[in-house]
C-alpha positions as CSV (number, residue, x, y, z in Angstrom):
1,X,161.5,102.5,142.5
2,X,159.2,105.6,143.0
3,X,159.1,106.2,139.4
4,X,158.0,102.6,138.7
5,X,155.0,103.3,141.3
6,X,154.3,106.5,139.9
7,X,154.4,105.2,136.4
8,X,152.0,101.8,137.5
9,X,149.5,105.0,139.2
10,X,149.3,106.7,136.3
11,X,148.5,103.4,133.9
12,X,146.0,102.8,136.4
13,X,143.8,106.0,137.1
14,X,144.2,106.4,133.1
15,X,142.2,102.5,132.8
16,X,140.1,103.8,135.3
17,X,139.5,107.4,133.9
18,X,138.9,105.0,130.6
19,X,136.8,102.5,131.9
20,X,134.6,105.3,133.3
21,X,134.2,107.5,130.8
22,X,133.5,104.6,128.0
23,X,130.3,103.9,129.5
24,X,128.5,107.4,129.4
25,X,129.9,108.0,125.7
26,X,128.6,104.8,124.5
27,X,125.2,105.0,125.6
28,X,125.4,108.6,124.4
29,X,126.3,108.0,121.1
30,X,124.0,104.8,121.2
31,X,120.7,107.5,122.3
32,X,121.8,110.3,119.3
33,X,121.8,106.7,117.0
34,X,118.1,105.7,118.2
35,X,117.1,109.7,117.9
36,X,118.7,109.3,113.7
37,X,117.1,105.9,113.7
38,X,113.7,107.3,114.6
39,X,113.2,109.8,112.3
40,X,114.6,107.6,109.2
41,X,118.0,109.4,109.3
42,X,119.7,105.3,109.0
43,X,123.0,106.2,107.7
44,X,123.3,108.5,110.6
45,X,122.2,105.9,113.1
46,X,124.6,103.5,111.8
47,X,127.4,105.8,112.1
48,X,126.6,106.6,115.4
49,X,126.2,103.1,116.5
50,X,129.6,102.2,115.0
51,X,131.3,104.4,117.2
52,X,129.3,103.3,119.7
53,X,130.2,99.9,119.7
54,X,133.6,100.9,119.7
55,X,133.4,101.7,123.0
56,X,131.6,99.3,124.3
57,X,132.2,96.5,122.0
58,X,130.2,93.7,123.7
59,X,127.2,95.3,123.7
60,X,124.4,93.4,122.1
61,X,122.0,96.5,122.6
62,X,123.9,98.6,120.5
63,X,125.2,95.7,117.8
64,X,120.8,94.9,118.0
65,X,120.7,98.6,117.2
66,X,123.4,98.5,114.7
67,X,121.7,95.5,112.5
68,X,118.1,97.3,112.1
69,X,119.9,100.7,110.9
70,X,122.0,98.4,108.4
71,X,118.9,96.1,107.7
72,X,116.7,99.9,107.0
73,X,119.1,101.1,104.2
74,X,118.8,97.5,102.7
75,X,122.9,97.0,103.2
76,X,122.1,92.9,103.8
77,X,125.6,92.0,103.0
78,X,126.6,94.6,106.2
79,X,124.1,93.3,108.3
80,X,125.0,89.7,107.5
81,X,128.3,90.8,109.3
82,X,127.0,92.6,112.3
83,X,124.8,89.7,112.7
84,X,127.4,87.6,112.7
85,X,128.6,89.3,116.0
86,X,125.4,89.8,117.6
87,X,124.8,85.9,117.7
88,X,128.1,85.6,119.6
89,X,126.9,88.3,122.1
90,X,123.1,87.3,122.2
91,X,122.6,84.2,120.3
92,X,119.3,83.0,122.1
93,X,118.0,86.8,122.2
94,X,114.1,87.9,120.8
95,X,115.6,90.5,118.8
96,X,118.5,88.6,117.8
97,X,116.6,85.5,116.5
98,X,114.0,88.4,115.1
99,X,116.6,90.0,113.2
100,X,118.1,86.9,111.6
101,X,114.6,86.1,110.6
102,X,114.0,89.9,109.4
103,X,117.1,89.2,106.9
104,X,115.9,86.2,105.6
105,X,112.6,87.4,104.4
106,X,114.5,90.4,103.1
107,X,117.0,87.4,101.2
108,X,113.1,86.1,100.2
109,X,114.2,82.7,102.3
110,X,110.9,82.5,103.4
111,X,110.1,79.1,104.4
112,X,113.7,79.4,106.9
113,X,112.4,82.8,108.1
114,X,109.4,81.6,109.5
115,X,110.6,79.5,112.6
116,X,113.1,81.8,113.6
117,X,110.2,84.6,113.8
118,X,107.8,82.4,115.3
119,X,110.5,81.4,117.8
120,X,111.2,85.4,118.3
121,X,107.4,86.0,119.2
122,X,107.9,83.1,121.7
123,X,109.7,84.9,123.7
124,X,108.6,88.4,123.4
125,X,105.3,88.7,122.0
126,X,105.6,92.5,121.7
127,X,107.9,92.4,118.7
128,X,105.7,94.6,115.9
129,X,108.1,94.1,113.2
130,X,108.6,90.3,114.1
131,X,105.3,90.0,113.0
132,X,105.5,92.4,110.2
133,X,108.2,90.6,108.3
134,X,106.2,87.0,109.5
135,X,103.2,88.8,107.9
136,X,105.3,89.1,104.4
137,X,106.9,85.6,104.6
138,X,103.1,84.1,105.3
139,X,102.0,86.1,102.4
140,X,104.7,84.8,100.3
141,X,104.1,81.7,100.9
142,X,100.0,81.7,99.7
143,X,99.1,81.9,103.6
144,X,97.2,84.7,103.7
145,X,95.1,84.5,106.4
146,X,97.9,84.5,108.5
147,X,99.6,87.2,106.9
148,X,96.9,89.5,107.6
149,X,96.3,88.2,111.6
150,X,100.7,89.0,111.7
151,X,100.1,92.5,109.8
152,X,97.4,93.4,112.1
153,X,99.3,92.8,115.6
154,X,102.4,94.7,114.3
155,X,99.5,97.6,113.4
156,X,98.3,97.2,117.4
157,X,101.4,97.4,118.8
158,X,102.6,100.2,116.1
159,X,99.9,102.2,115.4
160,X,102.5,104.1,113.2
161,X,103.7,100.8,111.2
162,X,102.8,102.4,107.4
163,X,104.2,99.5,105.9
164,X,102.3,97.4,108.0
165,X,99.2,99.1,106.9
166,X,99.7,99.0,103.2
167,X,100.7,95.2,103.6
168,X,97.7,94.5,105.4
169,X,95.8,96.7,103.0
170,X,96.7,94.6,100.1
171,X,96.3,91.0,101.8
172,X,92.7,92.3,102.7
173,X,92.2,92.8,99.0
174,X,93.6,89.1,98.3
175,X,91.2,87.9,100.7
176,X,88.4,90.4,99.4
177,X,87.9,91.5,103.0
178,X,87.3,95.2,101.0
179,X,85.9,96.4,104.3
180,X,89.2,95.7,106.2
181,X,91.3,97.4,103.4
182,X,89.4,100.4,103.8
183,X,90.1,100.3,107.6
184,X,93.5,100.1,106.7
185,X,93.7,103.1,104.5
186,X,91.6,105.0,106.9
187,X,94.6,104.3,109.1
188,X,97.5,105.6,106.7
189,X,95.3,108.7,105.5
190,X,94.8,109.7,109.1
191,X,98.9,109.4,109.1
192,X,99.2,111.0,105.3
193,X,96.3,113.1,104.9
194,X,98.0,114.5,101.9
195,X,98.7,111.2,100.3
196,X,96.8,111.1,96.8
197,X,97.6,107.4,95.7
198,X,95.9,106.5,99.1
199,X,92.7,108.0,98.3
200,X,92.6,106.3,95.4
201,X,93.7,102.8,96.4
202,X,91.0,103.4,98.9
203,X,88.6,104.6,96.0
204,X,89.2,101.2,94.4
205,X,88.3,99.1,97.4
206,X,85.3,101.1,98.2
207,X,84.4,100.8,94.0
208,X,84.3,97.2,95.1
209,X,81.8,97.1,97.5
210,X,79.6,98.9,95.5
211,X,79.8,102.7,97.8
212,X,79.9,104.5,94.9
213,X,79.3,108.3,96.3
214,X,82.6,107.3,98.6
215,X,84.6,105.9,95.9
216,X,83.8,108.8,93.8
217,X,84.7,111.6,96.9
218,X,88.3,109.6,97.1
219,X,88.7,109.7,93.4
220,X,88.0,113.1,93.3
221,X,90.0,114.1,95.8
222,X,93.3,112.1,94.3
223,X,93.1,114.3,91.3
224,X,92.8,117.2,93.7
225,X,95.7,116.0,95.3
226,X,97.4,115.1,92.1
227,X,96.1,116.1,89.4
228,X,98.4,114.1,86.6
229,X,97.0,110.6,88.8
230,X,95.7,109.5,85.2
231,X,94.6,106.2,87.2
232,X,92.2,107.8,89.2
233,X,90.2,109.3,86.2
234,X,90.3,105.5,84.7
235,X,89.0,104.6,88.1
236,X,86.7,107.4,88.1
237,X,85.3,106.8,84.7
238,X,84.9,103.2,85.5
239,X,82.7,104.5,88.3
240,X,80.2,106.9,86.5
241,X,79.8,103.9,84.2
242,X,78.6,101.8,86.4
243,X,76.1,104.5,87.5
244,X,75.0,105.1,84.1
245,X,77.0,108.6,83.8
246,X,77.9,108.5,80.8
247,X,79.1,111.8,80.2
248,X,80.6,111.6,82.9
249,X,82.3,108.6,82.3
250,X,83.7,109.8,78.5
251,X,85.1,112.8,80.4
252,X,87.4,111.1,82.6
253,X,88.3,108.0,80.3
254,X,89.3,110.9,77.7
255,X,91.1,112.2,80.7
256,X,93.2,109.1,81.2
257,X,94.2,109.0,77.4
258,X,95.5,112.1,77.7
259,X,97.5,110.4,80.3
260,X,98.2,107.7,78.0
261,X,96.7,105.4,80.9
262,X,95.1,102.4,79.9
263,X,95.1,103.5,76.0
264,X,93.1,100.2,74.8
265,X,90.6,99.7,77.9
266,X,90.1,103.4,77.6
267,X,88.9,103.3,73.7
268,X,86.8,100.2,74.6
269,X,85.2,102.2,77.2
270,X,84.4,105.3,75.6
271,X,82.6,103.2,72.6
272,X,80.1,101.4,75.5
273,X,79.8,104.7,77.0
274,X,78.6,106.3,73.6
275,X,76.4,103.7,72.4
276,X,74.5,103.5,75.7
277,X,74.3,107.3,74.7
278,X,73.4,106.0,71.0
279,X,76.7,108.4,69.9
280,X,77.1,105.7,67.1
281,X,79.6,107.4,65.0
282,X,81.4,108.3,68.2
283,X,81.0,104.5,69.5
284,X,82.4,103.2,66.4
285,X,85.7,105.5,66.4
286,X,86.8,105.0,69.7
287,X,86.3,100.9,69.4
288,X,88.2,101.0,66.1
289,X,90.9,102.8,67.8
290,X,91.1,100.2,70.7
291,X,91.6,97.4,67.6
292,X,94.4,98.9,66.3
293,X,96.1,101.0,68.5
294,X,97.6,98.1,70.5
295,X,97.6,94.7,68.5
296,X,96.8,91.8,71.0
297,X,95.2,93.7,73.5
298,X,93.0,92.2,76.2
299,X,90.2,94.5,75.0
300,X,90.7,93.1,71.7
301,X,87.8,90.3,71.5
302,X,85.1,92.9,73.6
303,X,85.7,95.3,70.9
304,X,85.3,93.9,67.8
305,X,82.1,91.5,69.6
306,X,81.0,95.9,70.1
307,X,82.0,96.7,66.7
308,X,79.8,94.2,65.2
309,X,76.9,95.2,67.6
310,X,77.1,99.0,66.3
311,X,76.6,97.4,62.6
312,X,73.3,95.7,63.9
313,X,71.6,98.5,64.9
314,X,72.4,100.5,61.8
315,X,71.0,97.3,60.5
316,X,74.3,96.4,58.4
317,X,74.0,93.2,59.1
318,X,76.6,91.9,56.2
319,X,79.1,94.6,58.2
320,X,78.9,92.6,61.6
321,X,79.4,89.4,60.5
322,X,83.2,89.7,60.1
323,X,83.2,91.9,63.5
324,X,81.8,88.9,65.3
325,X,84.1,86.7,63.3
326,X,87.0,88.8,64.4
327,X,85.9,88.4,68.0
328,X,85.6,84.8,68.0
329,X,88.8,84.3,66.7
330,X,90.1,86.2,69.6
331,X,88.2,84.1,71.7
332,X,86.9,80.7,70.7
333,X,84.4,80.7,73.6
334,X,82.6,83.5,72.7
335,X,79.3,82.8,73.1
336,X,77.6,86.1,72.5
337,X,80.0,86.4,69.8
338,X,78.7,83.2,68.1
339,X,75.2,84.0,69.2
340,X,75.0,87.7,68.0
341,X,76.7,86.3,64.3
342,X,74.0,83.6,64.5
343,X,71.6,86.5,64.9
344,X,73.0,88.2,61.9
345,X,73.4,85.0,59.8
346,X,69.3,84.5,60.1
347,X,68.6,87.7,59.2
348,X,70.2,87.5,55.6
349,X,68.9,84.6,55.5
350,X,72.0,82.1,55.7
351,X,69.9,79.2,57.8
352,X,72.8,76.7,57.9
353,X,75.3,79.2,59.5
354,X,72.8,80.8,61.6
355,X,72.1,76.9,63.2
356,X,75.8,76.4,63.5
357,X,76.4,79.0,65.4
358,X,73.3,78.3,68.1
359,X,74.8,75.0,68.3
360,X,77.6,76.1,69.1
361,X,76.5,78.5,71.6
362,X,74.6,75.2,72.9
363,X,77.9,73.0,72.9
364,X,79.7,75.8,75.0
365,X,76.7,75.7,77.5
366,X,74.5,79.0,76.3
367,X,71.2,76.9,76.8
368,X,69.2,80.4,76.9
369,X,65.7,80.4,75.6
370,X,66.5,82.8,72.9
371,X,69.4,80.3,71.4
372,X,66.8,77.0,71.3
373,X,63.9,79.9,70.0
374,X,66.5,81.2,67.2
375,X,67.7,77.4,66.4
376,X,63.8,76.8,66.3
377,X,63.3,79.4,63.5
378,X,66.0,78.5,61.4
379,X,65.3,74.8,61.6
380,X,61.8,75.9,60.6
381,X,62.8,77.9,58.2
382,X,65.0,75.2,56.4
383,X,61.7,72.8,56.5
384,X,63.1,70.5,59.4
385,X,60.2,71.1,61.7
386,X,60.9,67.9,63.7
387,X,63.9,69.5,65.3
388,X,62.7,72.9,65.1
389,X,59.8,72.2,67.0
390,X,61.9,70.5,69.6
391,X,63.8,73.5,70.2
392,X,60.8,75.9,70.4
393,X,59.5,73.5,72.9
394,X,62.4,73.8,75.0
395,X,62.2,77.6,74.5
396,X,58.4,77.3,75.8
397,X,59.2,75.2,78.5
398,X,61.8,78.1,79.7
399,X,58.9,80.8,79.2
400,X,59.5,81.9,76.1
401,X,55.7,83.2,75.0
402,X,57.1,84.2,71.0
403,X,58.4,80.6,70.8
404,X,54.7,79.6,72.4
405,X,53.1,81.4,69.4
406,X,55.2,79.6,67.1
407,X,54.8,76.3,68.1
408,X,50.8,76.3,67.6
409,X,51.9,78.0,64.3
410,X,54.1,75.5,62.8
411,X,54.0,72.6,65.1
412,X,51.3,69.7,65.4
């Protein structure tokens, strides 16, 4: 009988010894997890939170904690399962309606993610990456407006949220709020001072607001950081173009070739740099180049419309023709293309083509003064002063003075 009491004694101070000692190692194990978790170390967290939750198994803090170290290595199918768990322990929780929306956007089930995160926020408006992952689904979903309100809470309540910062970044250039994109990367450079392709991103924004000193200094100091970031020279050479640095310009497009960046756009823009430098020869190479390197290239109409402008200042008229020709079939709407062959067309003399092509720059809606003046011309030219007095009247009417002259000339 005494054995049997002893025995029961001993059962029980070991449940008690047990039942005391679970506690302190659980929420030990669950601290070392959140110390892993913090500084990205997620397999480690969820190790540690696994054993955690051994001991204390019906803990929804540490199966909460478990999920978002399982959800930050992208291991859905795992999270799926601890989720699974959670909603037994917590199912009308923040976090654990957060979380089942986190891993629907991650799924890219939207449209169901959104209620369950709005629903979340409800309850605990404090929630950064409830709004974060809100923020994507919204953006997903064309809603962009709100996607940018979500990304900026979850940057106010974590100033630290990079993601956040880049997402918000990027919706502000959807919106073309440039000036809130550049606040953004203001944000993550203060974080990543080192960070090259954030200098240049914010390069590019500031390139669209015109700050072209600023856009510059960020360029420059990409290539500083990086010096094989071939886009930034692009970017940089797209800069000094637009300031007329043309030098400038061919130095860093040649850069991004080198790079093989942007082979095509990089040709087309060394042969617009060099003939605003007159560098004919050189203007004609590199256009050439952006014809045939890449067949079907979106530079492909631009260069040969270029091409066929270099012949007409060497006065080669015959030349162009087929340049402009080449152009248009690349592009059947374009009107400079038909304008400039018109051009070229009344200078050898070929009236009837030369009036096509104005009325077709007419038909496509080029109703400039120098179309109806050249259609004037050539109509005059062909005898049919009837018509080509019309046009030179519209040309007159538009303040054209040469077609002015040319009406008391030839018309009555």
């Amino acid at each position: 009988m005494k054995k049997g009491i002893l025995a029961a004694a001993i059962v029980l101070l070991l449940i008690i010894s047990y039942l005391l000692v679970r506690k302190p190692i659980s929420a030990n194990l669950n601290t070392q997890g959140l110390a892993a978790f913090d500084s990205a170390a997620y397999p480690r967290a969820e190790e540690l939170f696994r054993r955690a939750l051994r001991w204390k198994y019906h803990s929804a803090e540490i199966a909460t904690n478990l999920v978002k170290s399982q959800l930050a290595q992208d291991s859905l199918k795992r999270a799926a399962n601890t989720l699974e768990k959670l909603l037994k322990l917590a199912p009308n929780s923040a976090e654990t309606q957060a979380l089942q929306g986190q891993l629907l956007v991650m799924n890219k089930e939207y449209q169901q993610a959104l209620p369950l995160l709005t629903g979340a926020l409800s309850q605990d408006s404090l929630l950064a990456y409830a709004y974060f992952y809100r923020g994507i689904a919204y953006a997903n979903l064309d809603s962009l407006e709100q996607a940018a309100s979500d990304y900026l809470k979850a940057q106010q309540l974590n100033s630290t949220n990079r993601k956040a910062l880049y997402e918000g970044a990027a919706i502000y250039g959807k919106l073309e709020n440039f000036d809130a994109a550049i606040a953004s990367y203001n944000k993550i450079l203060a974080l990543e001072p080192s960070n090259a392709t954030a200098y240049y991103e914010r390069g590019n924004f500031k390139l669209r607001i015109l700050d072209y000193s600023g856009a510059d200094s960020d360029f420059t100091t990409a290539l500083q950081l990086r010096p094989n970031l071939y886009e930034a020279h692009y970017a940089l050479g797209k800069s000094y173009a637009f300031q007329e640095k043309y030098p400038d310009a061919i130095q860093h497009f040649e850069a991004s070739l080198s790079g093989k960046y942007k082979i095509p756009e990089s040709h087309y823009n060394i042969g617009l740099a060099s003939l605003k430098l007159n560098q004919l020869k050189q203007a004609n190479q590199h256009l050439k180049l952006c014809t045939s390197i890449i067949p079907n290239n979106l530079y492909l109409g631009k260069a040969y419309f270029m091409l066929g402008v270099v012949e007409m200042m060497q006065n080669n008229n015959p030349s162009s023709i087929p340049y402009f020709t080449q152009a248009i079939s690349c592009d059947s709407l374009y009107t400079e293309a038909y304008f400039n062959r018109g051009i070229a067309n009344g200078m050898l003399e070929h009236y009837a083509d030369a009036i096509a092509d104005m009325n077709r720059c007419l038909a496509l809606g080029k109703k400039t003064s120098e179309v109806y003046f050249a259609l004037g011309v050539y109509k005059i030219s062909q005898t049919h002063y009837t018509e080509g007095c019309e046009a030179l009247s519209i040309a007159a009417q538009m303040g054209d003075q040469k077609a002015l002259a040319m009406q008391k000339q030839y018309c009555r």
